[in-house]
TORVEX-85875 format. One record per residue: residue in one letter; x, y, z of N, C-alpha, C in turn. Coordinates in nm, 2 decimals. Example, Ala and Ser with C-alpha at 12.3 -4.5 7.8 and 13.67 -1.06 7.14 Angstrom:
2
<'a' <1.32 -0.57 0.78> <1.23 -0.45 0.78> <1.32 -0.33 0.78>>,
<'s' <1.28 -0.22 0.71> <1.37 -0.11 0.71> <1.29 0.00 0.79>>,
This chain:
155
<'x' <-2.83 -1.80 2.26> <-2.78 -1.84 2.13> <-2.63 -1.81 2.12>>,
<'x' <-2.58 -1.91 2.07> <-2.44 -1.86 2.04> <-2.41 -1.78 1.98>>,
<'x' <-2.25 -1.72 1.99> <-2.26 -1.58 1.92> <-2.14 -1.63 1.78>>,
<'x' <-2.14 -1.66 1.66> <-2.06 -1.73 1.61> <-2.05 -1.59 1.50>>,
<'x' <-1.93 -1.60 1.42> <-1.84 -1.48 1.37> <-1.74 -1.54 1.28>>,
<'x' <-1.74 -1.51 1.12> <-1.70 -1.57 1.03> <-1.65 -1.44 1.00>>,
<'x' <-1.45 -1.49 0.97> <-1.41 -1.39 0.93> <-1.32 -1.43 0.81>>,
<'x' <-1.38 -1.38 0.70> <-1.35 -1.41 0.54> <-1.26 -1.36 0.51>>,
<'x' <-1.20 -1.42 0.42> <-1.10 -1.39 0.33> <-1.01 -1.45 0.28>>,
<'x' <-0.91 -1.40 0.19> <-0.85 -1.53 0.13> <-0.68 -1.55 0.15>>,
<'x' <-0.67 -1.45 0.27> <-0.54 -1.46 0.35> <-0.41 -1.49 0.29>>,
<'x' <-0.38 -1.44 0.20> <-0.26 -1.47 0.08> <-0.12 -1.38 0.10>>,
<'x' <-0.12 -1.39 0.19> <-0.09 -1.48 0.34> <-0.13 -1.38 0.43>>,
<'x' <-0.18 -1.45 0.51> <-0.22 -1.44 0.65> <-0.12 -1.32 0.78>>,
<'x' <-0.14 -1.24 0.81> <-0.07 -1.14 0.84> <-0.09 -1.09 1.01>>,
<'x' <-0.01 -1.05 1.07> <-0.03 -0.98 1.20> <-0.15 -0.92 1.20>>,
<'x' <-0.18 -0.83 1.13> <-0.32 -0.72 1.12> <-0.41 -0.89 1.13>>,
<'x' <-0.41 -0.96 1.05> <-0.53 -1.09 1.07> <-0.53 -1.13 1.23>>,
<'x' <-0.42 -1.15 1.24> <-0.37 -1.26 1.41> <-0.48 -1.14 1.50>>,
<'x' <-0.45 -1.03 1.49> <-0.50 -0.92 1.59> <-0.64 -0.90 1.61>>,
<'x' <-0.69 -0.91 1.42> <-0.84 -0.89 1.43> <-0.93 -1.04 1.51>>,
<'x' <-0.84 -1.14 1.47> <-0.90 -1.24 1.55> <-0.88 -1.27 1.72>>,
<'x' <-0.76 -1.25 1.69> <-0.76 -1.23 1.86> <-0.88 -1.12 1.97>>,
<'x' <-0.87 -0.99 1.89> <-0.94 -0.95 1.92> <-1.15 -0.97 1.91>>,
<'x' <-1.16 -1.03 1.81> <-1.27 -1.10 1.78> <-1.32 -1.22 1.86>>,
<'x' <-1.23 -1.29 1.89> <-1.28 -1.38 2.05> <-1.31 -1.33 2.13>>,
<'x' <-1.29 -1.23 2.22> <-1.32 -1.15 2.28> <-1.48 -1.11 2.28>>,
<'x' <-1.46 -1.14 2.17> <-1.63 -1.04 2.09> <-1.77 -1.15 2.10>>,
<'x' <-1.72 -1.27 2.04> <-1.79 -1.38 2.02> <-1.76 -1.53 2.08>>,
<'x' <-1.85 -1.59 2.08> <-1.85 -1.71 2.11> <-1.74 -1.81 2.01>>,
<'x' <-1.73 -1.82 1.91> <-1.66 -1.83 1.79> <-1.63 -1.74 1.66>>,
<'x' <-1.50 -1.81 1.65> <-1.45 -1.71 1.54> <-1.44 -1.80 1.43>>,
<'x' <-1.50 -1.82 1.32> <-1.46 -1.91 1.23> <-1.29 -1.80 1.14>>,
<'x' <-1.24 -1.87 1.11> <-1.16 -1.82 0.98> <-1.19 -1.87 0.86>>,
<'x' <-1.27 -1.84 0.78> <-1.27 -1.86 0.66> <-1.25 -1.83 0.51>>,
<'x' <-1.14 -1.95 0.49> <-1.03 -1.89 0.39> <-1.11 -1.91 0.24>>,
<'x' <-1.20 -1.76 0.16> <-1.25 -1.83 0.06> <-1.13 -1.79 -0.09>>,
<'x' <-1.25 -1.82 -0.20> <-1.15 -1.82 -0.32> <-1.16 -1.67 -0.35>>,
<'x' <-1.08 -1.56 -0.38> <-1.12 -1.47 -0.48> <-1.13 -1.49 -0.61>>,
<'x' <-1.18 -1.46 -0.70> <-1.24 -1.47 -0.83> <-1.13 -1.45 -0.94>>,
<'x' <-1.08 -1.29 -0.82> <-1.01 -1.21 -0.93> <-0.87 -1.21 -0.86>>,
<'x' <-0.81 -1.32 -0.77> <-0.68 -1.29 -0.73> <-0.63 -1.43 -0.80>>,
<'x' <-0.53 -1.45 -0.80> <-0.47 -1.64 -0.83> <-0.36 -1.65 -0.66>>,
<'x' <-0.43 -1.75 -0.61> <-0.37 -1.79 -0.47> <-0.19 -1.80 -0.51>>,
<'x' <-0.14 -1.72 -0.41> <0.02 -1.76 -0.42> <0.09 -1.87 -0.30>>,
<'x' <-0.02 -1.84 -0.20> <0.06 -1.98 -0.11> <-0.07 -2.07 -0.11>>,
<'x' <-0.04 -2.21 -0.12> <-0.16 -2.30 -0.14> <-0.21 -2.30 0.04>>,
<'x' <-0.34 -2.33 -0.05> <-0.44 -2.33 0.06> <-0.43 -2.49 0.15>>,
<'x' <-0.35 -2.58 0.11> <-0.37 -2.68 0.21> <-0.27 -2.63 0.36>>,
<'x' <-0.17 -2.58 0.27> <-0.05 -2.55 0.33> <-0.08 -2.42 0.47>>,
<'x' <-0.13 -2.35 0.41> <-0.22 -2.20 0.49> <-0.34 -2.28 0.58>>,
<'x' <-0.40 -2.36 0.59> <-0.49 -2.39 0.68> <-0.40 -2.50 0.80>>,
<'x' <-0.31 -2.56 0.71> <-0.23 -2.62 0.86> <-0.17 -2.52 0.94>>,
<'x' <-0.10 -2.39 0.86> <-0.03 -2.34 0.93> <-0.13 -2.24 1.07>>,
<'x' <-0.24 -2.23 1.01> <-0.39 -2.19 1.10> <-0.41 -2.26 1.21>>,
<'x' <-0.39 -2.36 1.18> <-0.45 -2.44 1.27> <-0.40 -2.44 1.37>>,
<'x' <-0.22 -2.47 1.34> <-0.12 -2.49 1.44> <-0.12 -2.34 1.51>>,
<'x' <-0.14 -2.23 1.46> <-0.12 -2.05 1.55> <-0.25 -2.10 1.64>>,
<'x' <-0.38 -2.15 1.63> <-0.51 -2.16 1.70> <-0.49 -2.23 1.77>>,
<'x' <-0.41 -2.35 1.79> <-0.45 -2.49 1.82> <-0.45 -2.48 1.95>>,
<'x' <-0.43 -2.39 2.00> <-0.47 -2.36 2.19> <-0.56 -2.30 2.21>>,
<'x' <-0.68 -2.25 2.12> <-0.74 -2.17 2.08> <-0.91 -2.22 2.05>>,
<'x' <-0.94 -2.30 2.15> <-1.08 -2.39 2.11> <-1.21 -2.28 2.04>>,
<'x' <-1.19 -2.17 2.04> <-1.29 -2.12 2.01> <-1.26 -2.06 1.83>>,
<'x' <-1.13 -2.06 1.79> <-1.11 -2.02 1.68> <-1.13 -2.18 1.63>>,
<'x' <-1.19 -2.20 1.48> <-1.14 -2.32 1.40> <-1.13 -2.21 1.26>>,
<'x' <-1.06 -2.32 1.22> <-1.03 -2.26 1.03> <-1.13 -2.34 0.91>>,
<'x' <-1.16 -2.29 0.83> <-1.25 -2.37 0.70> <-1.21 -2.26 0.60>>,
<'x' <-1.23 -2.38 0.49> <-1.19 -2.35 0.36> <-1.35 -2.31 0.28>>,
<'x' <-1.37 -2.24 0.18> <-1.49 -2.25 0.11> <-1.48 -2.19 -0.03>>,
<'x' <-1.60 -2.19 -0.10> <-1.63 -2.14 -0.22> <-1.72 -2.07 -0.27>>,
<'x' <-1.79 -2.00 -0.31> <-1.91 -1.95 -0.35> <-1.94 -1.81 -0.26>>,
<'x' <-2.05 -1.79 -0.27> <-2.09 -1.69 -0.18> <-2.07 -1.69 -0.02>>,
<'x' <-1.96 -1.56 0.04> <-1.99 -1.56 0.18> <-2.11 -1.63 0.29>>,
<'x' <-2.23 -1.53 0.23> <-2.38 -1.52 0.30> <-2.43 -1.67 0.27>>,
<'x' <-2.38 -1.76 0.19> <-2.41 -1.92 0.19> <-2.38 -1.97 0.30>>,
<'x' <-2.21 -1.96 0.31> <-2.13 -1.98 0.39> <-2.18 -1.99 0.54>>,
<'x' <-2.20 -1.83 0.56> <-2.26 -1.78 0.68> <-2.41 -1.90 0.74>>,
<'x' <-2.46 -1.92 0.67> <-2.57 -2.02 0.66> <-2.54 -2.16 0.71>>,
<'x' <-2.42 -2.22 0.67> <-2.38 -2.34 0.64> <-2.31 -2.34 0.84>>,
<'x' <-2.27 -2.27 0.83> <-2.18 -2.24 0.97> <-2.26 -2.24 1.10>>,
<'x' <-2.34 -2.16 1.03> <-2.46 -2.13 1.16> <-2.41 -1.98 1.21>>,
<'x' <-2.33 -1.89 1.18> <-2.27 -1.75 1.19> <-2.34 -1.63 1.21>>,
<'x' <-2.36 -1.55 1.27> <-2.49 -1.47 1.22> <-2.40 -1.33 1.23>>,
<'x' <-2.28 -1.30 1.19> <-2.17 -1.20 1.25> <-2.09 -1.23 1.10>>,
<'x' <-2.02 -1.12 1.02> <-1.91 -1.15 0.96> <-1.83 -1.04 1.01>>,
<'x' <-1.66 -1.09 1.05> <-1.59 -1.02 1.15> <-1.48 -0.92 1.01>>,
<'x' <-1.49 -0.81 0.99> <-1.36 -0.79 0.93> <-1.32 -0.62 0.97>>,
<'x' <-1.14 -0.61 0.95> <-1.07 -0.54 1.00> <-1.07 -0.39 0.89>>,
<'x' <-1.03 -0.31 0.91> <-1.05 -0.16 0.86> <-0.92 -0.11 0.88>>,
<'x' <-0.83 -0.08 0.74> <-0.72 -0.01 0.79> <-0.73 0.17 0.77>>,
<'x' <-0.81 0.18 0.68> <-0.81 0.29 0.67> <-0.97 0.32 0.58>>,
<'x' <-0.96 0.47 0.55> <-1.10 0.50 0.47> <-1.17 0.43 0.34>>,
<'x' <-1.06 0.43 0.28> <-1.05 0.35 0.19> <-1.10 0.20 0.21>>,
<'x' <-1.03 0.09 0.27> <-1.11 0.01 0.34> <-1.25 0.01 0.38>>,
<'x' <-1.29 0.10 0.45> <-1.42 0.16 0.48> <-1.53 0.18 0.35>>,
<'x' <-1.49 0.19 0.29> <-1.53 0.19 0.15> <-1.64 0.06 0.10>>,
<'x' <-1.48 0.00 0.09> <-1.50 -0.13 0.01> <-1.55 -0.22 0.12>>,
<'x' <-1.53 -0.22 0.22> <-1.59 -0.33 0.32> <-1.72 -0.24 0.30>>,
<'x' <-1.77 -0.14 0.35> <-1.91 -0.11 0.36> <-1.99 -0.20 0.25>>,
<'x' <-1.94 -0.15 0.14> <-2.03 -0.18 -0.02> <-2.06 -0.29 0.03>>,
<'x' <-1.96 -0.38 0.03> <-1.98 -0.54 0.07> <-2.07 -0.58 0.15>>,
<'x' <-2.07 -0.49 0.28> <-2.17 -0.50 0.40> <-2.30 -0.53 0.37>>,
<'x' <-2.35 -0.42 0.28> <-2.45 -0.37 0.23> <-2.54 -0.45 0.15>>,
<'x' <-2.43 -0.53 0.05> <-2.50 -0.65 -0.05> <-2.52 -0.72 0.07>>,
<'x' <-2.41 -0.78 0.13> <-2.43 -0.89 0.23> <-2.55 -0.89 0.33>>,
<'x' <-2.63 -0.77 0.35> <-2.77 -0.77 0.41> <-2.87 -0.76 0.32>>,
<'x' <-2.86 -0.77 0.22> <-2.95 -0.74 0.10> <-2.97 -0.94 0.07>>,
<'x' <-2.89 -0.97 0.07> <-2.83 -1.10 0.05> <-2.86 -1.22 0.17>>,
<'x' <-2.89 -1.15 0.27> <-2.90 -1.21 0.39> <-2.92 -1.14 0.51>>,
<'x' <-3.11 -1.06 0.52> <-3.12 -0.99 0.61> <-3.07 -1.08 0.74>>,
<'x' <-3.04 -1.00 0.79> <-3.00 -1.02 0.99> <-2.88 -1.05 0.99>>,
<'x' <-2.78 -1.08 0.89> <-2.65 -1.07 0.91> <-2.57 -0.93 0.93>>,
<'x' <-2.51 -0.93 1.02> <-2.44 -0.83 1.06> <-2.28 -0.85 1.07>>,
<'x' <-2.22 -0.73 0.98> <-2.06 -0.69 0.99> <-2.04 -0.59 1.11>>,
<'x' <-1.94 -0.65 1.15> <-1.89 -0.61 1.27> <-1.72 -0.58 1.23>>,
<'x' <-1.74 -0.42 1.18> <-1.58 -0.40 1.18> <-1.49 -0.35 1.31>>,
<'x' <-1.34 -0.41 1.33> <-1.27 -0.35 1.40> <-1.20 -0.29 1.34>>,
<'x' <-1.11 -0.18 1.35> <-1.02 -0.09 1.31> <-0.89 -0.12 1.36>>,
<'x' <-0.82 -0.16 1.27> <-0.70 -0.22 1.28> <-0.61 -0.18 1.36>>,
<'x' <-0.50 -0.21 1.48> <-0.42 -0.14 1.52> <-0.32 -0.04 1.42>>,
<'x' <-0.28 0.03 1.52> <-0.22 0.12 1.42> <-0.03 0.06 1.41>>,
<'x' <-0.04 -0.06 1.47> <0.09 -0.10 1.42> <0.07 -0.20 1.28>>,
<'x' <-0.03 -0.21 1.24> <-0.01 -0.31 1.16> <-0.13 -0.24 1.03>>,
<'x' <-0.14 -0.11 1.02> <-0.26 -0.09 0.96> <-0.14 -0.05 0.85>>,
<'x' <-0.05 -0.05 0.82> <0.00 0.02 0.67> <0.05 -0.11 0.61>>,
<'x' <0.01 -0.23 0.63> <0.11 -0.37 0.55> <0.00 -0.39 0.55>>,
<'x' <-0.03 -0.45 0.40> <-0.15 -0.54 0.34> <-0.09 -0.65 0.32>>,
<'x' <-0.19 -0.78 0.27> <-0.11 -0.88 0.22> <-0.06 -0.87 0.07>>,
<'x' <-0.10 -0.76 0.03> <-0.04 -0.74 -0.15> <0.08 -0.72 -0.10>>,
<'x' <0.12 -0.59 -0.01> <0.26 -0.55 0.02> <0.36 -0.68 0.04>>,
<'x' <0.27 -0.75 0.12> <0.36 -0.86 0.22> <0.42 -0.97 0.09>>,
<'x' <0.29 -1.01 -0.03> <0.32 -1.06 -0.14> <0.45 -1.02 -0.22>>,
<'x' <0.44 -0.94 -0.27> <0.54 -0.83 -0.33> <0.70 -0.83 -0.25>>,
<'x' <0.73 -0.78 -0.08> <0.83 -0.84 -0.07> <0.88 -0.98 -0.06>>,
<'x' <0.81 -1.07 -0.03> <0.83 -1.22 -0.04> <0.88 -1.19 -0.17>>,
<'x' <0.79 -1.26 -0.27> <0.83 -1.25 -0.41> <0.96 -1.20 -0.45>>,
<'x' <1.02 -1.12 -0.41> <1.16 -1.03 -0.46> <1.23 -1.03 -0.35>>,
<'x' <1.24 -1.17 -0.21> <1.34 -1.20 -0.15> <1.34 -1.16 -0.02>>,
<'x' <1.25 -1.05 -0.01> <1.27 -0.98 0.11> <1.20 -1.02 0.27>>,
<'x' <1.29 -1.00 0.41> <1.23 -1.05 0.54> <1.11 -1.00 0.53>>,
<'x' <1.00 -1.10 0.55> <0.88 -1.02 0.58> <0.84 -1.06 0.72>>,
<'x' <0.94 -1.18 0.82> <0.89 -1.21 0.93> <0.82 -1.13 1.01>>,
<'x' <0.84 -0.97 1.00> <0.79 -0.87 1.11> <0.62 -0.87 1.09>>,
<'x' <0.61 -0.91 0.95> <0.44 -0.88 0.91> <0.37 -1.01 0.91>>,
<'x' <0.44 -1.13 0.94> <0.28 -1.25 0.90> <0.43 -1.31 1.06>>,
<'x' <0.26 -1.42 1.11> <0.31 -1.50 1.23> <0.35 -1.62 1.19>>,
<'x' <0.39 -1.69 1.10> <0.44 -1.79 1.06> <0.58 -1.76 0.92>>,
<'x' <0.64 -1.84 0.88> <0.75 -1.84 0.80> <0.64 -1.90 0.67>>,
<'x' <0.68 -1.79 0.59> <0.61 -1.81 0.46> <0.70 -1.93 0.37>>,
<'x' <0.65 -2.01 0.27> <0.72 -2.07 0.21> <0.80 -2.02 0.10>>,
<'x' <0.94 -2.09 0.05> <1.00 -2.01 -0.05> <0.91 -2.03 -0.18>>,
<'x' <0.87 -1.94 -0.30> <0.84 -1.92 -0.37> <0.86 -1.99 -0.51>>,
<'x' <0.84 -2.09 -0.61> <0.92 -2.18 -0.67> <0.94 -2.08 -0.81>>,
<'x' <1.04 -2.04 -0.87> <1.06 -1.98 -1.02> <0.94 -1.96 -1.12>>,
């Protein structure tokens, strides 16, 4: 059975710590989906058509990664894909936290799905994408933290 691995989130913007967990997550599985969903409680700052091209093009040598967009419940998702893995990164305790909680519904939600965390390198474990948000916003290089050139930000 294939080993297929859905790794969620809503990538606002998409960051080295991401590039790593996936890269490393091929490794792990047969496929990696990236799946970019909506949060509820965030408002997207780089559009999402714009963020799955730029996906595409970092993968595109990459036959085992593909990118997808979605809505609604992860554990739907996971169903829809055929996934039986959801992949996500851990930078610290905290993290650990809130990914667990999540874990937890997500097997209650969908016995036999299983999270599979990796623990972030420690070069990239102190930059979130809020941080990375925040300097964009107010002008600043953020090239060291995301693999692509973010777009300029409109007034």
């Amino acid at each position: 059975m294939k080993r297929i691995a859905l790794f969620p989130g809503s990538f606002d913007p998409f960051t080295n710590g991401h590039l790593d967990i996936v890269r490393r997550g091929v490794g792990l599985f047969d496929e990696v989906i990236i799946a970019i969903g909506t949060n509820s409680s965030k408002q997207r700052q780089f559009p999402l058509a714009w963020l799955t091209a730029q996906l595409d093009a970092l993968f595109a040598d990459e036959p085992r990664v593909s990118v997808r967009s979605y809505q609604g419940l992860t554990t739907e998702f996971t169903r829809e894909t055929g996934a039986s893995y959801l992949l996500r990164g851990l930078r610290n305790t905290l993290d650990f936290e809130y990914e667990n909680a999540i874990a937890q519904a997500n097997r209650q939600l969908s016995p036999g799905l299983e999270t599979v965390f990796l623990v972030t390198s420690p070069t990239q474990a102190a930059v979130s994408s809020t941080i990375i948000r925040e300097i964009h916003r107010f002008g600043g290089d953020v090239s060291q933290f995301v693999p692509f050139t973010l777009p300029a930000l409109s007034a």
